[in-house]
N, C-alpha and C positions, 0 to 999 in steps of 0.2 A: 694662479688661482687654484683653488682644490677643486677637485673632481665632481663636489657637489655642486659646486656655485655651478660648475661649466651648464650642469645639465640643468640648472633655472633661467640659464638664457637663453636658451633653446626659444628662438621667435616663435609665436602662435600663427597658424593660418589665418587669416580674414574669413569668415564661414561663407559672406556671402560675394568673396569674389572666387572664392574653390568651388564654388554652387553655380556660376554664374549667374547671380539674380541681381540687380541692377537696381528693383525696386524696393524700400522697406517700407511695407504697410501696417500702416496700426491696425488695422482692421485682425490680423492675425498675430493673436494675444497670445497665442501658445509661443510664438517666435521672440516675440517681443519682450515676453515672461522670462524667458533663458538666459538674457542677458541681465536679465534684474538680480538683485539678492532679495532676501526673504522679507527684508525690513520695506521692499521697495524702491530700493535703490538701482539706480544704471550703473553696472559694473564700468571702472577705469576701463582705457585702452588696454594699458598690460594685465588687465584680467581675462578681458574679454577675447583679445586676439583679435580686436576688429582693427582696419587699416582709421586712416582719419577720417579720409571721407565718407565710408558707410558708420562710423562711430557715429560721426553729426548728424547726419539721416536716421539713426538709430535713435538718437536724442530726441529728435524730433516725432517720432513717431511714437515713441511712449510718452512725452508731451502730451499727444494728443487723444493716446490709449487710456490715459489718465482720467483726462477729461472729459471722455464719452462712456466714464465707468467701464472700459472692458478691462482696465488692468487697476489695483488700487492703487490709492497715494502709499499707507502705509496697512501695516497689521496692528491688530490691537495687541 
């Protein structure tokens, strides 16, 4: 491999097992918002650097961020 690819596999931390936070709340739109893109979207795992299991609870919680309008669907 060349010296570049090496350094794009560089694993990501999990933010919130390096944090030890255990919980992911919708209620907190700022946190929630980070892992999004601008369109909306829930960043991939290899984006984001989240492990599986807080990915799916991440899922879930802009789901429901969504839904109680503290985070949009989309931007116009």
């Amino acid at each position: 491999m060349r010296p570049q690819q090496q350094q794009q596999q560089e694993q990501k931390q999990c933010h919130f097992c390096t944090t030890n936070r255990d919980v992911v709340d919708y209620k907190d739109a700022d946190l929630v918002r980070r892992f999004m893109s601008s369109q909306g979207k829930i960043y991939p795992r290899h984006k984001s650097g989240l492990c599986a299991f807080h990915q799916r609870r991440l899922a879930i919680a802009a789901k429901r961020a969504r839904y109680l309008a503290l985070v949009p669907y989309t931007t116009r």
